[in-house]
N, C-alpha and C positions, 0 to 999 in steps of 0.2 A: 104170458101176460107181462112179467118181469124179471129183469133178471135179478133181483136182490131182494128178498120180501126181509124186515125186520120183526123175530118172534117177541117177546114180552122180555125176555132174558137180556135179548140187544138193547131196548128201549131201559129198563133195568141199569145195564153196563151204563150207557149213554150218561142215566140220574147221577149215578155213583161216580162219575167221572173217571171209571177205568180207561186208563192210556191206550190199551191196544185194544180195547172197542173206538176210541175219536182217531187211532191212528189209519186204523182199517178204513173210519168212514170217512174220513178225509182223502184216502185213495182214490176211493171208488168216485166221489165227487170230482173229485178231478179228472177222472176216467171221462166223466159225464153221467156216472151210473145214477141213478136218483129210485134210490129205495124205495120200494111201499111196505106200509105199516097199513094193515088192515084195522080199520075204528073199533072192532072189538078188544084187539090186541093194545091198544090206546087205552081203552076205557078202563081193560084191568091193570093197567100201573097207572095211570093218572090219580093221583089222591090228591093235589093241589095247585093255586096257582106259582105256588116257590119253588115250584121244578125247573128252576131257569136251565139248568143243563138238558134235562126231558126236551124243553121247549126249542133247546137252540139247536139238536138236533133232529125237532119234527123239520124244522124250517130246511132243511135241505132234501125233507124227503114227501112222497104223495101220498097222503091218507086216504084209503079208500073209502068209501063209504058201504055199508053194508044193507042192499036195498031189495026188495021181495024177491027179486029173479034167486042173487045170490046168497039169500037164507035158505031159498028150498036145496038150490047146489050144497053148503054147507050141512043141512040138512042131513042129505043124501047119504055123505061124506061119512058122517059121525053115525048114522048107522052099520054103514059097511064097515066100520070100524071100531064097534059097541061103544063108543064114548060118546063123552057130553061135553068134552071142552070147545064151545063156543068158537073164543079165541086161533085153537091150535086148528080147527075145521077152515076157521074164515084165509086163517096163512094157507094153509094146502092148497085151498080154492083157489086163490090170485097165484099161486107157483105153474109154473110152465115146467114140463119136463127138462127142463136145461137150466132152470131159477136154481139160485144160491139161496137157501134156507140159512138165517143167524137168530140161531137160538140156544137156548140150555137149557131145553127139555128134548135131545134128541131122542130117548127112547118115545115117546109119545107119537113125534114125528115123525119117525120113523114106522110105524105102527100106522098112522092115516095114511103116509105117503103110499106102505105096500098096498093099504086096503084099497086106492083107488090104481095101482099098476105105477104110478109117479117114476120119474127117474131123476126128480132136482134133489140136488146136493146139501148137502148140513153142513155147516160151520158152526163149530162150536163156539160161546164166548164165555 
């Protein structure tokens, strides 16, 4: 579906203005890469409108939205992988076997990704 999904960690980096998270994502934008950040993964760092950093980095990237098909898929997900994190379910969903994962929760992710066979990659941040 994408080749870049951003987990909570990336969007995190993004707020905090870590350099080699806007150096990474400034790459990729000029690649032409245009990240998605699935709306769950949104909702749980989103705590205000003074995230001008959070903000200035949604804006180069596509937020999915999370609608009845792909609840039950996420669903699915977080059983075959006895969890409940919402968020870390909705990123697997939108990853393609070839998708770059940026996050800093790879044990988790790693853990959905085996439960559904996945072969996309973690980057750590």
């Amino acid at each position: 579906m994408s080749d870049v999904i951003y987990d909570a960690g990336a969007l995190i980096a993004a707020d905090r203005n870590d350099r080699r998270f806007w150096a990474d994502h400034r790459v990729r934008l000029e690649r032409g890469v245009i990240p998605v950040v699935p709306a769950p993964v949104l909702a749980q760092v989103s705590r205000s409108g003074r995230q001008a950093s959070l903000r200035r980095a949604l804006r180069g990237c596509d937020v999915v939205a999370l609608d009845e098909a792909a609840a039950h898929r996420v669903g699915t997900i977080l059983a075959k992988a006895s969890s409940s994190d919402i968020a870390d379910g909705a990123v697997v969903d939108v990853a393609s076997d070839d998708a770059e994962i940026v996050t800093s929760d790879r044990p988790d992710i790693e853990r959905l990704l085996d439960a559904v066979g996945s072969t996309a990659t973690i980057t750590d941040v």
